[in-house]
C-alpha positions, 0 to 999 in steps of 0.5 A, spaced: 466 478 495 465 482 501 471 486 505 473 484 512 468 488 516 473 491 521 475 494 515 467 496 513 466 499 521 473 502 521 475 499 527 480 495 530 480 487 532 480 488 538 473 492 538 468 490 543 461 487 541 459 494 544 464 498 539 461 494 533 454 496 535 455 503 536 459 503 529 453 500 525 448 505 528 453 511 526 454 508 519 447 507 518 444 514 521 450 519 516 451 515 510 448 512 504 443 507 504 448 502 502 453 504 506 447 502 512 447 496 509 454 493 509 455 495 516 450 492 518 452 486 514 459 486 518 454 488 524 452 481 524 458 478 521 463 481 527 457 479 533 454 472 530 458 466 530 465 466 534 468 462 528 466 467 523 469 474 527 476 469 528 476 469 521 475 476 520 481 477 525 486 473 522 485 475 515 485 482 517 492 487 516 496 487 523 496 493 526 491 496 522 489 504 524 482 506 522 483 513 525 480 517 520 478 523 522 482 528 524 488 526 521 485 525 514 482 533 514 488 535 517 491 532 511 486 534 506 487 542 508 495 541 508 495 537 501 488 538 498 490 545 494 491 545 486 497 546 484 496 550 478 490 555 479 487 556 471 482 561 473 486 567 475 485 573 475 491 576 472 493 575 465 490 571 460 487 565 462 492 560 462 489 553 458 490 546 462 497 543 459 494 537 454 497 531 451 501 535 446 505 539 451 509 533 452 514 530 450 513 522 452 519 519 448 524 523 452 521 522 458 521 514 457 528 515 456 530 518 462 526 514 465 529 508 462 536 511 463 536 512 470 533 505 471 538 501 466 545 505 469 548 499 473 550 502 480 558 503 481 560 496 484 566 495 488 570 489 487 574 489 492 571 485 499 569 480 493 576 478 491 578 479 498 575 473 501 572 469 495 569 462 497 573 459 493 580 460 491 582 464 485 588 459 483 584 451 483 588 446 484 582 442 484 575 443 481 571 445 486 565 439 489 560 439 484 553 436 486 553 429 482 560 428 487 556 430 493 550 425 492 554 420 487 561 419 490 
């Protein structure tokens, strides 16, 4: 199965024929050779028959933004850091943590706790305007009386 070719391209729905030829010629001169043919192939999905680029525009994400470019470095410099540096200079070398540095049963634990401990819960509004009287009179409706009689 192949992905929708908007995404392939990187554009959005409302690219014109114009946009896709461009894209494909772009993504045919910088990239791998399969990456030519995928756009090439979503070249023709997208400028062949209209039913078929309907199709692609209704199974694509609403409002999908492909705009890679600038955002993308701007957060690969901000965030692309390691943040440990093994090879440093000063000091003994320091070795990468391993498995056996870390006790997972005490992390499964909290983790659990935090999951299993139940929130703090005010009763008040609920005894307040409960949906059925906390004193009955009568038992409430039931569905067979409703549907019986």
């Amino acid at each position: 199965m192949k992905p929708n070719p908007f995404h392939v391209l990187g554009l959005h729905v409302s690219a014109s024929d114009e946009d896709v030829a461009e894209r494909c010629r772009e993504l045919a001169l910088t990239g791998p050779q399969e990456a030519g043919a995928l756009a090439e192939w979503a070249k023709d999905a997208l400028m062949g028959f209209p039913e078929t680029r309907e199709l692609h525009v209704l199974l694509e994400v609403p409002d999908t933004d492909y705009d890679r470019g600038e955002r993308w470095d701007d957060f690969a410099r901000q965030h692309g850091r390691r943040p440990v540096a093994f090879d440093a200079g000063s000091g003994p070398p320091a070795e990468a943590p391993r498995a056996a540095d870390f006790d997972l049963a005490a992390v499964a634990r909290r983790l659990l706790d935090g999951m299993l401990t139940p929130p703090a819960v005010d009763l008040r509004p609920a005894l307040d305007h409960a949906p059925v009287p906390l004193r009955l009179e009568r038992p409430p409706l039931e569905v067979r009386d409703v549907l019986f009689g």
